[in-house]
C-alpha positions as CSV (number, residue, x, y, z in Angstrom):
1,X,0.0,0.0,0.0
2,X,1.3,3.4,-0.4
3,X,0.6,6.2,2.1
4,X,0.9,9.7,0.5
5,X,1.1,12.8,1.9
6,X,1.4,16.6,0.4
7,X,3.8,19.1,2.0
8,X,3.4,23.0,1.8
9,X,6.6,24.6,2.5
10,X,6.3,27.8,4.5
11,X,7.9,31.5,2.9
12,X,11.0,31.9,4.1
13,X,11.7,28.5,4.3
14,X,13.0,26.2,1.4
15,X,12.1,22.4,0.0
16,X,15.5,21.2,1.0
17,X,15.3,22.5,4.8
18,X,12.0,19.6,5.0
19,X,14.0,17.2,2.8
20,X,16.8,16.8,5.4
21,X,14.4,16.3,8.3
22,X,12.4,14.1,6.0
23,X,15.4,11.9,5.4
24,X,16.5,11.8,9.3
25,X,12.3,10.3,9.9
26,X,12.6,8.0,7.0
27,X,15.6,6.5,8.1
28,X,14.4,5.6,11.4
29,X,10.3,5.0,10.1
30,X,12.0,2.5,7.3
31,X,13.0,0.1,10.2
32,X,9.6,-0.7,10.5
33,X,8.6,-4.3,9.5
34,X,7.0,-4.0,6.9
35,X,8.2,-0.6,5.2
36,X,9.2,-0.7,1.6
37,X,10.8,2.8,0.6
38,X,9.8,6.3,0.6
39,X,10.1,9.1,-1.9
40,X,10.3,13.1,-1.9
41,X,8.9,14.6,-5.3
42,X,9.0,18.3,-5.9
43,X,5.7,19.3,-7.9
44,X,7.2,21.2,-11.2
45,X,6.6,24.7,-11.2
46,X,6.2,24.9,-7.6
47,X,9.1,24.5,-5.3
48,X,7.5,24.7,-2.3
49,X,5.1,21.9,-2.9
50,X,6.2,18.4,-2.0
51,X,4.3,14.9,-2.6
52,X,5.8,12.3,-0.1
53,X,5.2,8.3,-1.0
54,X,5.8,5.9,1.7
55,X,4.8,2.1,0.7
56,X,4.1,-0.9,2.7
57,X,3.7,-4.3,2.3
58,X,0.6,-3.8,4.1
59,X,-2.3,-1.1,5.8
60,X,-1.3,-2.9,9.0
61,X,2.3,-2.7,9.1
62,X,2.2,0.9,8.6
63,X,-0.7,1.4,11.1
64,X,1.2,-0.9,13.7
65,X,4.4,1.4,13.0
66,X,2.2,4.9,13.8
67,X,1.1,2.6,16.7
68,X,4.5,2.3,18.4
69,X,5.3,6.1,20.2
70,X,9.3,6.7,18.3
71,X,10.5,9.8,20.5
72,X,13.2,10.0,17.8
73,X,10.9,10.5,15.2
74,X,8.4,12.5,17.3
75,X,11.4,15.4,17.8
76,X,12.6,15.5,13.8
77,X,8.5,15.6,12.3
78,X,8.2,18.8,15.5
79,X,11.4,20.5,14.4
80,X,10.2,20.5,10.5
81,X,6.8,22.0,11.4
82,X,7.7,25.6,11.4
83,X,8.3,25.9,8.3
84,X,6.1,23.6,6.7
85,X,2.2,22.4,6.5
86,X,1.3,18.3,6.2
87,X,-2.0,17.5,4.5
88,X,-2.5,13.8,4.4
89,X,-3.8,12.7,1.3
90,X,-4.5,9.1,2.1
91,X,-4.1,5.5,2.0
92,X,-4.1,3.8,-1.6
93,X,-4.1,0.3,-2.5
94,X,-1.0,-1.2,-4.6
95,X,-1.9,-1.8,-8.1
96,X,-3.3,-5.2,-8.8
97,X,-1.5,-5.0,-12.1
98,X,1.5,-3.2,-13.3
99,X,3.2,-2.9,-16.9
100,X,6.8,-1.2,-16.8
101,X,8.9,-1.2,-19.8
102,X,11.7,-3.1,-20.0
103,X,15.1,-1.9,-18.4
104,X,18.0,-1.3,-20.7
């Protein structure tokens, strides 16, 4: 599953500021069983708009991971929120079916 989330950066305050406290929570939420990746995408034309993609091999290891209090993780999302604003966009099933082409 794939949780997705937009970020708003505040004036002032710059899409790489959020990135490196993004990277600092990844690296620790990642641990999580369960937890398969993240991504950070700027939206083009916009530099202070931000999609975020966390996936999961399930809606239940990434509800079991917001489940279990992380101090550590707690501090980095708190010191990112003055200059930024977190709408959730929600929860979204894996495909069922996916064509890529094939890698050179």
């Amino acid at each position: 599953m794939k949780y997705i989330f937009q970020v708003r950066i505040k004036e002032g305050h710059t899409a790489e500021e959020y990135a490196e406290a993004w990277v600092k929570a990844s690296e620790i939420i990642q641990r999580a069983p369960g937890a398969r990746g993240t991504e950070l995408h700027r939206k083009i034309g916009d530099d202070k708009t931000l999609i975020a993609i966390a996936s999961w091999d399930s809606k239940e290891n990434r509800d079991a991971m917001e489940g279990q209090h992380n101090s550590e993780v707690a501090n980095i999302i708190r010191s990112a929120a003055p200059f930024c604003e977190i709408t959730p966009l929600g929860e979204f099933e894996d495909p069922e079916w996916v064509v890529l082409p094939p890698k050179d």
